[in-house]
C-alpha positions as CSV (number, residue, x, y, z in Angstrom):
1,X,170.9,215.2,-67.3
2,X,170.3,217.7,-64.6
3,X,173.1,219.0,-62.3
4,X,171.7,218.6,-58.4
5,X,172.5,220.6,-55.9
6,X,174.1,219.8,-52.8
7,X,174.2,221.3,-49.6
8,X,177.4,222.6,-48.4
9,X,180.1,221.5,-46.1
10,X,178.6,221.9,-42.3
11,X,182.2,222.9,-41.5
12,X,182.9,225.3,-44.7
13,X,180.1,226.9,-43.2
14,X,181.2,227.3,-39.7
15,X,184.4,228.5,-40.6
16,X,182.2,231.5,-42.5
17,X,179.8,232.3,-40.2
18,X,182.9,232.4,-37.5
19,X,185.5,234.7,-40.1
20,X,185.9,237.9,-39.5
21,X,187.7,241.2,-41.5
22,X,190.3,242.8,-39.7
23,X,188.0,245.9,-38.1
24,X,186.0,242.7,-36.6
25,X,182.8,242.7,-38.7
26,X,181.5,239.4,-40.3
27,X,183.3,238.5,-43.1
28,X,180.2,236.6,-44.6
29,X,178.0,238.7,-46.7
30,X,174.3,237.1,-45.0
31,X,174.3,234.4,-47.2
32,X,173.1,232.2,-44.8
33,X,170.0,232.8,-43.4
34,X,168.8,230.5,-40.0
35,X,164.7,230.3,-39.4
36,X,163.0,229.1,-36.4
37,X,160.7,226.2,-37.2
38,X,157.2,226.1,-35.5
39,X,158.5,223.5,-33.7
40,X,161.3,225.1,-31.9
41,X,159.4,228.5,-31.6
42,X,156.6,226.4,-30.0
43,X,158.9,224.7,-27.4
44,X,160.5,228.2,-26.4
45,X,157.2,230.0,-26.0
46,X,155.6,226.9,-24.1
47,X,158.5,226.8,-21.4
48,X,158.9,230.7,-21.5
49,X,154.9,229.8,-20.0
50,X,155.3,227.4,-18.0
51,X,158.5,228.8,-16.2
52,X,156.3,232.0,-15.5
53,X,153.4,230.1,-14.4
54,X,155.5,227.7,-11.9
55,X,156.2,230.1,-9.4
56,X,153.3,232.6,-9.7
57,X,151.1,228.7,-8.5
58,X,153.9,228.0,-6.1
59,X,153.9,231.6,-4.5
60,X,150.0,231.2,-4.1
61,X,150.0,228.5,-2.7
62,X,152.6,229.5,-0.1
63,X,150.7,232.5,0.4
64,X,147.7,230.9,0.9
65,X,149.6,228.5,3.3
66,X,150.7,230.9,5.5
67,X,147.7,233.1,5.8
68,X,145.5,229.8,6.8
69,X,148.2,229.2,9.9
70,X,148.1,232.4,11.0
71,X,144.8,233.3,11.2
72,X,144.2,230.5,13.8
């Protein structure tokens, strides 16, 4: 019969990744590793975009607001 293996405790982990040694570097050795889905990096890149592009329109449109008004 084959042995499975299982992920470890969430809070095993934690108390790792938040160890330290006593000059103050990471006690953990990089054994965990944490990678971005395409997903995530998708949602972070699409409202890095859209929070440019919000007020580079609204600006514009001001702009162009205020330049109709005065030239009357």
């Amino acid at each position: 019969m084959a042995e499975t293996e299982q992920a470890p405790d969430p809070s095993a982990v934690l108390d790792a990744l938040n160890a330290t040694d006593s000059n103050g570097t990471e006690a953990l050795n990089a054994t965990v590793k944490f990678v971005a889905s395409p997903e995530g990096t998708a949602l972070a890149y699409g409202g890095l975009v859209f929070m440019a592009l919000l007020p580079i329109f609204f600006g514009a449109l001001r702009s162009v607001t205020c330049s109709k008004s005065k030239a009357v």
